[in-house]
mmCIF file of the protein (N, C-alpha, C, O) and its ligand, coordinates in Angstrom:
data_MODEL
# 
_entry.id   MODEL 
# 
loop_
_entity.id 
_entity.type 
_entity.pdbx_number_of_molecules 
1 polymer     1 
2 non-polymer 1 
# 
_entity_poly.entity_id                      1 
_entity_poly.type                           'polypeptide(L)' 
_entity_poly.nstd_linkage                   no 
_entity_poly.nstd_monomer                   no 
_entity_poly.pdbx_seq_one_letter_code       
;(UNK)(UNK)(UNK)(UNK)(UNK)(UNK)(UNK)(UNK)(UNK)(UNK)(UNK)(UNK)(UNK)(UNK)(UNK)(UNK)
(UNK)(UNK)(UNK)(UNK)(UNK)(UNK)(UNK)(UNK)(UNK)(UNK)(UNK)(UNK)(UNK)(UNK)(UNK)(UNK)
(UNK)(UNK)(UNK)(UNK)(UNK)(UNK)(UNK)(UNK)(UNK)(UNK)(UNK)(UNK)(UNK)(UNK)(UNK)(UNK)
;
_entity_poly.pdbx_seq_one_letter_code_can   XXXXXXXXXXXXXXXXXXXXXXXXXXXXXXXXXXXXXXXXXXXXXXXX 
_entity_poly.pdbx_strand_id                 A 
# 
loop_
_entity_poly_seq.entity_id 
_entity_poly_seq.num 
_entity_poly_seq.mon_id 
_entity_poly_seq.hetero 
1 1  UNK n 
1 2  UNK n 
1 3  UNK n 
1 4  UNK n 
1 5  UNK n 
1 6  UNK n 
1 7  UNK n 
1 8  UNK n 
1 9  UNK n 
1 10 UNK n 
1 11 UNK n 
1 12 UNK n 
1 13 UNK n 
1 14 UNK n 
1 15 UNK n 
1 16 UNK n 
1 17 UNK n 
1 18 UNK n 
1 19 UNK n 
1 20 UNK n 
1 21 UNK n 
1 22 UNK n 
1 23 UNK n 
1 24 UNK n 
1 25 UNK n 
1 26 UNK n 
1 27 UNK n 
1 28 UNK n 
1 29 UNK n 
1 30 UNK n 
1 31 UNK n 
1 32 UNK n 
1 33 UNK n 
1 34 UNK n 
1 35 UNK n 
1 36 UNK n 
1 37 UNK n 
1 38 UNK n 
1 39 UNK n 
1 40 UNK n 
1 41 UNK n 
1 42 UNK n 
1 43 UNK n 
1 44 UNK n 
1 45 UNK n 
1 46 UNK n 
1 47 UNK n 
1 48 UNK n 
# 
loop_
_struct_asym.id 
_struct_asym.entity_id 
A 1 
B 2 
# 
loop_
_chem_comp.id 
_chem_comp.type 
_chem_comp.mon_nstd_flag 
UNK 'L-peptide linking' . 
ZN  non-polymer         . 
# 
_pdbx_entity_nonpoly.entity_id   2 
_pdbx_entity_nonpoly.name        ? 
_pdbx_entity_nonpoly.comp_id     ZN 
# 
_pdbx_nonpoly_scheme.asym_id         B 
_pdbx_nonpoly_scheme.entity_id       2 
_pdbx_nonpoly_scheme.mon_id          ZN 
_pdbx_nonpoly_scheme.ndb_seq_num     1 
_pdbx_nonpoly_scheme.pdb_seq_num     101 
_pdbx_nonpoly_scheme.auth_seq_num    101 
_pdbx_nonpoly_scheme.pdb_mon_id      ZN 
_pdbx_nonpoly_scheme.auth_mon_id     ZN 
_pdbx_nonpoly_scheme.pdb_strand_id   A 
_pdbx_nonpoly_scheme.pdb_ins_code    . 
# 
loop_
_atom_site.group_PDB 
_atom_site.id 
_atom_site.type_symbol 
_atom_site.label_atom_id 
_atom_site.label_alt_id 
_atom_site.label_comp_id 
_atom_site.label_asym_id 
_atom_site.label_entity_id 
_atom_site.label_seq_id 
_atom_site.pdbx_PDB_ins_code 
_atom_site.Cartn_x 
_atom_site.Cartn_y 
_atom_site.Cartn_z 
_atom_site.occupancy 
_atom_site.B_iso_or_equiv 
_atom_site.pdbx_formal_charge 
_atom_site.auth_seq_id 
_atom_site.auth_comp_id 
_atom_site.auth_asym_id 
_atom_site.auth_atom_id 
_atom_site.pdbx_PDB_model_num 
ATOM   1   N  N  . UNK A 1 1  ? -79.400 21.663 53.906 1.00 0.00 ? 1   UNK A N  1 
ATOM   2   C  CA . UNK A 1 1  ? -78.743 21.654 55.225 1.00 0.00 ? 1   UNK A CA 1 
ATOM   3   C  C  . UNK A 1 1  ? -77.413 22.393 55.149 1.00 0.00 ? 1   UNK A C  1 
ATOM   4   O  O  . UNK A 1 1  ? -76.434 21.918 54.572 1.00 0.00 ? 1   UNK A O  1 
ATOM   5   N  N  . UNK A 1 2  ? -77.422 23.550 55.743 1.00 0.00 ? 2   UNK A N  1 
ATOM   6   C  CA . UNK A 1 2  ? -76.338 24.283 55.756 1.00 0.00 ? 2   UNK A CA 1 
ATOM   7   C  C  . UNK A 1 2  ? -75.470 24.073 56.835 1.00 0.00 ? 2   UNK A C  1 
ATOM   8   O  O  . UNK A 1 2  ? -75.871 24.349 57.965 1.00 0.00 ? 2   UNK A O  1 
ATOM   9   N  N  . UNK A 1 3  ? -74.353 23.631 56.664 1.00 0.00 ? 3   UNK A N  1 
ATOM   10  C  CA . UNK A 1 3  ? -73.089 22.997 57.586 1.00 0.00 ? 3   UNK A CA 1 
ATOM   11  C  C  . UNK A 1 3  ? -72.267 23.928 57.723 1.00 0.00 ? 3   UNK A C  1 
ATOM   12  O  O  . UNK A 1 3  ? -71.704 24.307 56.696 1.00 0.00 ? 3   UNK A O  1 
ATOM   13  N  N  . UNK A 1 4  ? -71.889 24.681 59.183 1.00 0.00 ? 4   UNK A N  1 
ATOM   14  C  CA . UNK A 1 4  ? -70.590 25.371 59.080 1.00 0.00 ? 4   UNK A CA 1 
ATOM   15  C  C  . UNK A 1 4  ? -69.385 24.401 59.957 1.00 0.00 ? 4   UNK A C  1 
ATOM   16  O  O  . UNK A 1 4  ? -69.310 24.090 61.146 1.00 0.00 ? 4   UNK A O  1 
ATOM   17  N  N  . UNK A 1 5  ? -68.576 24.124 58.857 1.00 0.00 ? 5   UNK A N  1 
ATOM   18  C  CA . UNK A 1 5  ? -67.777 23.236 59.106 1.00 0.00 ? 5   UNK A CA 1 
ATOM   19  C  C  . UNK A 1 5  ? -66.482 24.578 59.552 1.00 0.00 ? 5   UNK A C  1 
ATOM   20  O  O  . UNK A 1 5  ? -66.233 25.658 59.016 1.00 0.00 ? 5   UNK A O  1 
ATOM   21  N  N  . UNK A 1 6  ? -65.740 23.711 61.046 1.00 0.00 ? 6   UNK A N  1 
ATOM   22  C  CA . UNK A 1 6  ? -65.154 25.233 61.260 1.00 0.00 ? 6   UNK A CA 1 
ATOM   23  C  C  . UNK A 1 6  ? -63.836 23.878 60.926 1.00 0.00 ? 6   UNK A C  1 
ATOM   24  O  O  . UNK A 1 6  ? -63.758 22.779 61.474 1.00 0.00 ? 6   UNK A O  1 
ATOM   25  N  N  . UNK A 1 7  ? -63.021 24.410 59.955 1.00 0.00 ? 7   UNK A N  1 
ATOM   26  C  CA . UNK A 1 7  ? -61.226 23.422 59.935 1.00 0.00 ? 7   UNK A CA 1 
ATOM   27  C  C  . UNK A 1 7  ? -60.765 24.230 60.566 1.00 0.00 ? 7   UNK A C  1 
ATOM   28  O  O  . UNK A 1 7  ? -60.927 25.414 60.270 1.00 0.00 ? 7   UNK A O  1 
ATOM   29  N  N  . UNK A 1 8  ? -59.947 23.790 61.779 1.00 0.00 ? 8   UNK A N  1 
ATOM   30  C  CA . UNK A 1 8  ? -58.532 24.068 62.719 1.00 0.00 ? 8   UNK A CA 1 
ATOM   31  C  C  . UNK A 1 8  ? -57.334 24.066 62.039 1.00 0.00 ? 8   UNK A C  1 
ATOM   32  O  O  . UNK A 1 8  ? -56.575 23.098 62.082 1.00 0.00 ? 8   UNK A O  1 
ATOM   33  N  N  . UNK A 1 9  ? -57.115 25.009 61.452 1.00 0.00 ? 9   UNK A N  1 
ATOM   34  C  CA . UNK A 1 9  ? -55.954 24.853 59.885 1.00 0.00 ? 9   UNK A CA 1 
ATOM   35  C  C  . UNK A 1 9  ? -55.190 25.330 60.931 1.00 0.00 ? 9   UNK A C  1 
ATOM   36  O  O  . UNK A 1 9  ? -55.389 26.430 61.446 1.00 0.00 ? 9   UNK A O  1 
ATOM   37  N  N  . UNK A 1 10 ? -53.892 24.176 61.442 1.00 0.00 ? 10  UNK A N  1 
ATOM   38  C  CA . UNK A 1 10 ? -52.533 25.005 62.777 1.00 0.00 ? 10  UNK A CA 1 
ATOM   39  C  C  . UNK A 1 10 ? -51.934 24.653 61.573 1.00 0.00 ? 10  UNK A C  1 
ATOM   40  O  O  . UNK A 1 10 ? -52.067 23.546 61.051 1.00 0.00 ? 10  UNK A O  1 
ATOM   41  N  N  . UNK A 1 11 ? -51.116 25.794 61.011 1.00 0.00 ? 11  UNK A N  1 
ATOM   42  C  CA . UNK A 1 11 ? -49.435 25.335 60.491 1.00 0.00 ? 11  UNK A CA 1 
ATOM   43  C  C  . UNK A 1 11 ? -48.134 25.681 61.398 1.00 0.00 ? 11  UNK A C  1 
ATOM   44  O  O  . UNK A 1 11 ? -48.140 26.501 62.316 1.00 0.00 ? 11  UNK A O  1 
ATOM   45  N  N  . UNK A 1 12 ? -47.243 25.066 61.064 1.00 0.00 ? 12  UNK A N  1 
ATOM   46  C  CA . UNK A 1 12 ? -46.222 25.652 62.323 1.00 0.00 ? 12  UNK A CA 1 
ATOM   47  C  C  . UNK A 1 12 ? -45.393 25.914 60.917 1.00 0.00 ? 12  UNK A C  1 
ATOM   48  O  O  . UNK A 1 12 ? -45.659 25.533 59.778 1.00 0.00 ? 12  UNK A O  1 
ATOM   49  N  N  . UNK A 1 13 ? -44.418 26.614 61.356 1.00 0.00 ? 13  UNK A N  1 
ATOM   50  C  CA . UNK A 1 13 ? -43.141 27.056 60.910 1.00 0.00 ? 13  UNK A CA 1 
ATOM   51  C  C  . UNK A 1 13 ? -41.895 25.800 61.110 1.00 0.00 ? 13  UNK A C  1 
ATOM   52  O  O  . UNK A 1 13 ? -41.529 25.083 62.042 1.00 0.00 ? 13  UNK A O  1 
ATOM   53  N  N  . UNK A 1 14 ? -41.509 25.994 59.712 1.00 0.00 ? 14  UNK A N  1 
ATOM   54  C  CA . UNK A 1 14 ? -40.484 25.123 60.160 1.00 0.00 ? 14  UNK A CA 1 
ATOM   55  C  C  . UNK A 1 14 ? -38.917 25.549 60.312 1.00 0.00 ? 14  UNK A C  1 
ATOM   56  O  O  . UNK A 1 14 ? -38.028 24.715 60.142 1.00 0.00 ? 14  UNK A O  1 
ATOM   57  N  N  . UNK A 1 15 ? -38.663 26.815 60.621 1.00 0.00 ? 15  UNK A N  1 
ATOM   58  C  CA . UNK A 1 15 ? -37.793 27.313 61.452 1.00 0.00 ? 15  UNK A CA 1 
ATOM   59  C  C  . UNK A 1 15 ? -37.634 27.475 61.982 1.00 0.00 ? 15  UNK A C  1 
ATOM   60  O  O  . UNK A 1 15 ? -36.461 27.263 62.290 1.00 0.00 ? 15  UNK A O  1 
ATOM   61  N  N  . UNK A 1 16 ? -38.575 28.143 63.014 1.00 0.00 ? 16  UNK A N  1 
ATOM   62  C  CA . UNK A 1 16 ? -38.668 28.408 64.394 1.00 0.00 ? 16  UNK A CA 1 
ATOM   63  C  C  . UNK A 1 16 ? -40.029 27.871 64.926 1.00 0.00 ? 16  UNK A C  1 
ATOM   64  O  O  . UNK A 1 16 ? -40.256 28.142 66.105 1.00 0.00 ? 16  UNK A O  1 
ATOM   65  N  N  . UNK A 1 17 ? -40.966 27.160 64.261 1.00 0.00 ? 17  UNK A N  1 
ATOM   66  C  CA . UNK A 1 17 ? -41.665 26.247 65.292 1.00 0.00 ? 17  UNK A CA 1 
ATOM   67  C  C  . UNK A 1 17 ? -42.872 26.875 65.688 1.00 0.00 ? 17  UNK A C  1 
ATOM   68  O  O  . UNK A 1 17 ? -43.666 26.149 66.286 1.00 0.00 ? 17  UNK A O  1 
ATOM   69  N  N  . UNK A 1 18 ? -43.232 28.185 65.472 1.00 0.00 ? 18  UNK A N  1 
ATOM   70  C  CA . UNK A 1 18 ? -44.677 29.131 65.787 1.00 0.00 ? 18  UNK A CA 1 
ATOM   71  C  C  . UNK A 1 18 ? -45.547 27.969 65.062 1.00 0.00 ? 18  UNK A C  1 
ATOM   72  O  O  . UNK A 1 18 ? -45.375 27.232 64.092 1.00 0.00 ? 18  UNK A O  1 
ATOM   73  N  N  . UNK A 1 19 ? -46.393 28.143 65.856 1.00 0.00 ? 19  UNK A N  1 
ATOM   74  C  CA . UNK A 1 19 ? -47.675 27.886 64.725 1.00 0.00 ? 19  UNK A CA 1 
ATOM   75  C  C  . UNK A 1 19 ? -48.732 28.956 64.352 1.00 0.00 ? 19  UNK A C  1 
ATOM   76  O  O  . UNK A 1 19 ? -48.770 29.947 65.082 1.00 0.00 ? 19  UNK A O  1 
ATOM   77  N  N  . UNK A 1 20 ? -49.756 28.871 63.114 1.00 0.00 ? 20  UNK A N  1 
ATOM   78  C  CA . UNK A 1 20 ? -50.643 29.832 62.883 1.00 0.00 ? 20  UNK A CA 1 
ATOM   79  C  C  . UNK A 1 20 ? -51.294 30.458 63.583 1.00 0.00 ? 20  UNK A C  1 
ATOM   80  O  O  . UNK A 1 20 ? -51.788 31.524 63.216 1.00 0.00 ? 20  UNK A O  1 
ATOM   81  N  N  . UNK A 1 21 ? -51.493 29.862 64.992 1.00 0.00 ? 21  UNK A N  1 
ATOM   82  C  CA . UNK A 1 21 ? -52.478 30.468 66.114 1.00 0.00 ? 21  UNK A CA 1 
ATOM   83  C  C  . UNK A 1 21 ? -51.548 31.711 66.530 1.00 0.00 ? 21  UNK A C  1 
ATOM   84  O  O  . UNK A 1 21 ? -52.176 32.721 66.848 1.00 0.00 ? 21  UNK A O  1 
ATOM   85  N  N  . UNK A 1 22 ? -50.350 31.778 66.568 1.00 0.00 ? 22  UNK A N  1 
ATOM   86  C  CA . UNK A 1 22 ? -49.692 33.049 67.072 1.00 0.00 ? 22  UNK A CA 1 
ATOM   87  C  C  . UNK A 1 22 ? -49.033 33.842 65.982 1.00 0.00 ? 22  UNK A C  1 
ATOM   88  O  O  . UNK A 1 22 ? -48.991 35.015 66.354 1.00 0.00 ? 22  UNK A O  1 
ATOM   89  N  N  . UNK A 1 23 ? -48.486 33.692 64.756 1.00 0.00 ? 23  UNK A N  1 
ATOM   90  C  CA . UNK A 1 23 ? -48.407 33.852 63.773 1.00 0.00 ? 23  UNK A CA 1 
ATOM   91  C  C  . UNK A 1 23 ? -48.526 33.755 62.781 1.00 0.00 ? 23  UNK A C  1 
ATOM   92  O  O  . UNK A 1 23 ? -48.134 32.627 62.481 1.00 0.00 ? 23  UNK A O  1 
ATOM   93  N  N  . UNK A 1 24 ? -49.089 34.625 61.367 1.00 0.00 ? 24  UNK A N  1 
ATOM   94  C  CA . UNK A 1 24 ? -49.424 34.437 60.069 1.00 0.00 ? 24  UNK A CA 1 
ATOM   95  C  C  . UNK A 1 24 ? -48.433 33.255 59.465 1.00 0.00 ? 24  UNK A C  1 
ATOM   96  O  O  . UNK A 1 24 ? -47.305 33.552 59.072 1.00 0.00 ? 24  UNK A O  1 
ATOM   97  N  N  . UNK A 1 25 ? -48.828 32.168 59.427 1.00 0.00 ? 25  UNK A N  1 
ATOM   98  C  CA . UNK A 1 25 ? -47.635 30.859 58.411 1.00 0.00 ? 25  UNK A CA 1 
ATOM   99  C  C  . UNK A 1 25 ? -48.074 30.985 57.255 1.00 0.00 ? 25  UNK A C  1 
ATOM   100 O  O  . UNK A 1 25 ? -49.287 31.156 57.140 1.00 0.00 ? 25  UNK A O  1 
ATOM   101 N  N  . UNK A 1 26 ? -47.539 30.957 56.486 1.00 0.00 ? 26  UNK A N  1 
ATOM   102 C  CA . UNK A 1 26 ? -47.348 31.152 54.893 1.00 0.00 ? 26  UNK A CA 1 
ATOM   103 C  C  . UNK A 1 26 ? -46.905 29.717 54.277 1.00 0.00 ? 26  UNK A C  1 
ATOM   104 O  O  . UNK A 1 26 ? -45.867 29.235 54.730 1.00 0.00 ? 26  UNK A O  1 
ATOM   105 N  N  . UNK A 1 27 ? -47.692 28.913 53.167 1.00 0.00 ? 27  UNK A N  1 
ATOM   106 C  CA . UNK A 1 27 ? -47.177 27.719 52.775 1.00 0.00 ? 27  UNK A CA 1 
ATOM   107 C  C  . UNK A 1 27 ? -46.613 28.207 51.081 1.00 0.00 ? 27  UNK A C  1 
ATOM   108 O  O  . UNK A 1 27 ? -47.052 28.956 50.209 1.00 0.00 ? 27  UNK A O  1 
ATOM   109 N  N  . UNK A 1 28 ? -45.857 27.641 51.176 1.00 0.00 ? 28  UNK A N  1 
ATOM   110 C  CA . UNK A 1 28 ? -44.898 27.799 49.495 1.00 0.00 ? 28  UNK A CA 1 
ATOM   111 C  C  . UNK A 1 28 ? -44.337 26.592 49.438 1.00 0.00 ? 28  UNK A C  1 
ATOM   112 O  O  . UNK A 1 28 ? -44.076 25.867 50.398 1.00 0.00 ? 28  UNK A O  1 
ATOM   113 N  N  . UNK A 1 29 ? -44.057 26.269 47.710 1.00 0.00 ? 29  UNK A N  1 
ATOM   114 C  CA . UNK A 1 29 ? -43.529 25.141 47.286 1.00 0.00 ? 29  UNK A CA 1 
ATOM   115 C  C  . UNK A 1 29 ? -42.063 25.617 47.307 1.00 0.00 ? 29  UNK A C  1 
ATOM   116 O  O  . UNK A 1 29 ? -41.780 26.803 47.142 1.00 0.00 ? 29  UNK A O  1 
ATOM   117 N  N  . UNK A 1 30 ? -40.962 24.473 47.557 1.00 0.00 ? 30  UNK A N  1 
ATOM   118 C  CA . UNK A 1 30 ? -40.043 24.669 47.319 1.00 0.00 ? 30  UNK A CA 1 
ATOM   119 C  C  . UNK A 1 30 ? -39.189 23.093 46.781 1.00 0.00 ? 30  UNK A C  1 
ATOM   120 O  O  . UNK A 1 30 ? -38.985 22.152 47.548 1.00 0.00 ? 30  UNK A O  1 
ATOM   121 N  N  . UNK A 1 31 ? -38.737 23.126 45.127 1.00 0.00 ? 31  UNK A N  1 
ATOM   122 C  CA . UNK A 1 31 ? -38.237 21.785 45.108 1.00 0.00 ? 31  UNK A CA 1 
ATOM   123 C  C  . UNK A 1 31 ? -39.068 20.421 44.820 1.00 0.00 ? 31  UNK A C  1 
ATOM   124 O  O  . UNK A 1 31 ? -38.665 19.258 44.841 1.00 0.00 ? 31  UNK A O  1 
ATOM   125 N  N  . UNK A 1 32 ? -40.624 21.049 44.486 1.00 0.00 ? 32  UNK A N  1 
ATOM   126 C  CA . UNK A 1 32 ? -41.829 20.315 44.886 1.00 0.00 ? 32  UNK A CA 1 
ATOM   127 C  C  . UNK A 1 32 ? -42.181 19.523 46.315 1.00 0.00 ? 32  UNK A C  1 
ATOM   128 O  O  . UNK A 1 32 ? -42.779 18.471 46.540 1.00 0.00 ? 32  UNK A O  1 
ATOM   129 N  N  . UNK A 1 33 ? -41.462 20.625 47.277 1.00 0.00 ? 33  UNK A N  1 
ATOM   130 C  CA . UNK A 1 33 ? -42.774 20.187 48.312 1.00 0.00 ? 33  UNK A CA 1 
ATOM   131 C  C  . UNK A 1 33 ? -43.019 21.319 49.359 1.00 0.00 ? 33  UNK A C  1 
ATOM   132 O  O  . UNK A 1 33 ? -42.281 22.237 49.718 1.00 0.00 ? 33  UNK A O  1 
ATOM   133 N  N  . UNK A 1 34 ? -44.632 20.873 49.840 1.00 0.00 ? 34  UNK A N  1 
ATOM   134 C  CA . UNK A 1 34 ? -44.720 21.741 50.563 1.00 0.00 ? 34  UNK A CA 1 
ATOM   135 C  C  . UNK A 1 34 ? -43.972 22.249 51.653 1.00 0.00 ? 34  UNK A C  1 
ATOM   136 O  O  . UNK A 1 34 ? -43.828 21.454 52.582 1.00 0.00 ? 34  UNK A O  1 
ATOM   137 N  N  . UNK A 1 35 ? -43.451 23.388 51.781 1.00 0.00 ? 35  UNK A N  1 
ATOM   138 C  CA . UNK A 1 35 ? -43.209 23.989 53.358 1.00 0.00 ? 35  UNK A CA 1 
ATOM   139 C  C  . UNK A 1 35 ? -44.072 25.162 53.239 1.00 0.00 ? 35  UNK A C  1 
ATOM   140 O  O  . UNK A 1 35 ? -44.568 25.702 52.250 1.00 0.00 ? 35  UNK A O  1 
ATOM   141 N  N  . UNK A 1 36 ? -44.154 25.534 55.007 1.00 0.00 ? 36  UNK A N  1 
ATOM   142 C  CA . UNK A 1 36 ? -44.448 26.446 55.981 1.00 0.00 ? 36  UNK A CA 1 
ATOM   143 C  C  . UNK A 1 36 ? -43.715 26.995 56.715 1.00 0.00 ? 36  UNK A C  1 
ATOM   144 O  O  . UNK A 1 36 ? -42.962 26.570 57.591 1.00 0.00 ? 36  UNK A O  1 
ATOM   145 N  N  . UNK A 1 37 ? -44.040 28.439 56.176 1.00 0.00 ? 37  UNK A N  1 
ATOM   146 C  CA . UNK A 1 37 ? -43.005 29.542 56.831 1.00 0.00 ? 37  UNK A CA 1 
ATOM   147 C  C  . UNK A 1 37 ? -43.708 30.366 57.721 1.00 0.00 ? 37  UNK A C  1 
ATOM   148 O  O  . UNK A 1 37 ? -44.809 30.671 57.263 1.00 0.00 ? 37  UNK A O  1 
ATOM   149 N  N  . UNK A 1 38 ? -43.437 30.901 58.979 1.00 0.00 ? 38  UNK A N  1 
ATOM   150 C  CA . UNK A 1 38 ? -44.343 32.170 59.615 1.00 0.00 ? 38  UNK A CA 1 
ATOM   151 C  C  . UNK A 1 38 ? -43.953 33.996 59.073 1.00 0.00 ? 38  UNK A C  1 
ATOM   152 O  O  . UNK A 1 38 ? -42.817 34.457 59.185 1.00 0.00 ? 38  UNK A O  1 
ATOM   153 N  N  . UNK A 1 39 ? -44.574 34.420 58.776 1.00 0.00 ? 39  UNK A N  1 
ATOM   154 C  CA . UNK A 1 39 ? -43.841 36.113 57.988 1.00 0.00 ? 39  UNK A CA 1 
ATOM   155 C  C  . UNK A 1 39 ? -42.388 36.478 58.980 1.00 0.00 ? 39  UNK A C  1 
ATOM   156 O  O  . UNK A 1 39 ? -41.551 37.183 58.417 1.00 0.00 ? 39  UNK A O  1 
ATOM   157 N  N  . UNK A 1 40 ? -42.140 36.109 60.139 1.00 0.00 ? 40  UNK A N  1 
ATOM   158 C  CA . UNK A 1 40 ? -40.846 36.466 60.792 1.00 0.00 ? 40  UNK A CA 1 
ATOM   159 C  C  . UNK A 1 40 ? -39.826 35.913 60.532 1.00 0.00 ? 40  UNK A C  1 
ATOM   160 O  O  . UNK A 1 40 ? -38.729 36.380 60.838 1.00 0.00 ? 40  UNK A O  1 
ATOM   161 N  N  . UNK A 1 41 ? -40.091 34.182 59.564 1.00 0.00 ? 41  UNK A N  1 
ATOM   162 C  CA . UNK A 1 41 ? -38.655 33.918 58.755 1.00 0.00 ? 41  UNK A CA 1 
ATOM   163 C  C  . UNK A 1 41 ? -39.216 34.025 58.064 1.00 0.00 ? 41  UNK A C  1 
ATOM   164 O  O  . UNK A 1 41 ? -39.739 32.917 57.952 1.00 0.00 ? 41  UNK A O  1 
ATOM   165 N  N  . UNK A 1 42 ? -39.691 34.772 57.192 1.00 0.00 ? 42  UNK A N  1 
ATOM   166 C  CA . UNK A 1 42 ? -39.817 35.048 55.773 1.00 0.00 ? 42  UNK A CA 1 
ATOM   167 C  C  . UNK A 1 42 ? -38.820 35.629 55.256 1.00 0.00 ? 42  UNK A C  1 
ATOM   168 O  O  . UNK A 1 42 ? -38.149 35.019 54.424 1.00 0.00 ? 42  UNK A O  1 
ATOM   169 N  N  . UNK A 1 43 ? -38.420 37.244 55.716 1.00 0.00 ? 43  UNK A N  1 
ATOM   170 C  CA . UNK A 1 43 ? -37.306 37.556 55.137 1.00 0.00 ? 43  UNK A CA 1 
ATOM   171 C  C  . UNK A 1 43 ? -35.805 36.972 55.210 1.00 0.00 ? 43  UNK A C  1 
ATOM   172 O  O  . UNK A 1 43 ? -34.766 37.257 54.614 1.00 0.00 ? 43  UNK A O  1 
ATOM   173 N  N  . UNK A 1 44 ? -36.090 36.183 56.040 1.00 0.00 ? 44  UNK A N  1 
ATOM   174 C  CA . UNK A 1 44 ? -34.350 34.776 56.167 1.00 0.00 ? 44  UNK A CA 1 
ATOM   175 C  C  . UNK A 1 44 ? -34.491 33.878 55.123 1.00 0.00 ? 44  UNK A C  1 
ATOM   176 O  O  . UNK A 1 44 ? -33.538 33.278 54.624 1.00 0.00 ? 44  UNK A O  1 
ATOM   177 N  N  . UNK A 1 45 ? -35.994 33.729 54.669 1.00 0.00 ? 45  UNK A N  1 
ATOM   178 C  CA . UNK A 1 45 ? -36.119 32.638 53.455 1.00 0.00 ? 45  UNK A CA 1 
ATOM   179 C  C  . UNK A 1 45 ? -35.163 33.393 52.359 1.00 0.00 ? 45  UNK A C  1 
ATOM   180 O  O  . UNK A 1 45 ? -34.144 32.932 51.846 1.00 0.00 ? 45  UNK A O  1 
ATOM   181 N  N  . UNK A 1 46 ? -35.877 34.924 52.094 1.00 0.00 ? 46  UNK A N  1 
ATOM   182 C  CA . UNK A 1 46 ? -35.827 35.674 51.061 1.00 0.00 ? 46  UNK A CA 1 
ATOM   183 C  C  . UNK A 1 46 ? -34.067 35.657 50.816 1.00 0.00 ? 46  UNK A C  1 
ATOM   184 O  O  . UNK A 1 46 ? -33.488 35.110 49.877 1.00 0.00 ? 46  UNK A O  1 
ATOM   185 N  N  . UNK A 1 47 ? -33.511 36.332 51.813 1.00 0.00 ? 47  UNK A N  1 
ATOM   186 C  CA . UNK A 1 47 ? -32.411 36.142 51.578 1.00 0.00 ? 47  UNK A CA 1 
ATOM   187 C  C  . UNK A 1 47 ? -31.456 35.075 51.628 1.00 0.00 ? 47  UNK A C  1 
ATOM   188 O  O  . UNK A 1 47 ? -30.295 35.367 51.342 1.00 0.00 ? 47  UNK A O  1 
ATOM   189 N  N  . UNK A 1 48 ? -31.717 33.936 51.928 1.00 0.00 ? 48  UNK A N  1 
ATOM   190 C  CA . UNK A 1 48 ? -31.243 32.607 51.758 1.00 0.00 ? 48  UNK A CA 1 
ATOM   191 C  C  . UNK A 1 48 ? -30.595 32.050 52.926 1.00 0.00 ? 48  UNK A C  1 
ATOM   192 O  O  . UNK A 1 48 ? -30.145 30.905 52.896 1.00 0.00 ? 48  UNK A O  1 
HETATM 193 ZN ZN . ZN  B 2 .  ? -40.763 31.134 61.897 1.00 0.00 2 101 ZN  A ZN 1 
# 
């Protein structure tokens, strides 16, 4: 029995609040724990 299981994977950003449906979110460890970033604060992560 072949199941296509569809997961609704929403991440939001936790800077500005997008979620995956409108932008690529990116999850990274930081400190050991998870966050979620969208690629538009990515480079604000990068540079601190
Ligand atoms: Zn963002």
């Amino acid at each position: 029995m072949a199941e296509n299981k569809q997961d609704n994977l929403e991440l939001e950003c936790e800077h500005c609040g997008t979620t995956s449906e409108l932008t690529p979110v990116v999850t990274y460890v930081y400190q050991g724990e998870e966050k979620h970033i969208c690629t538009h604060c990515l480079p604000m992560l990068i540079h601190g």
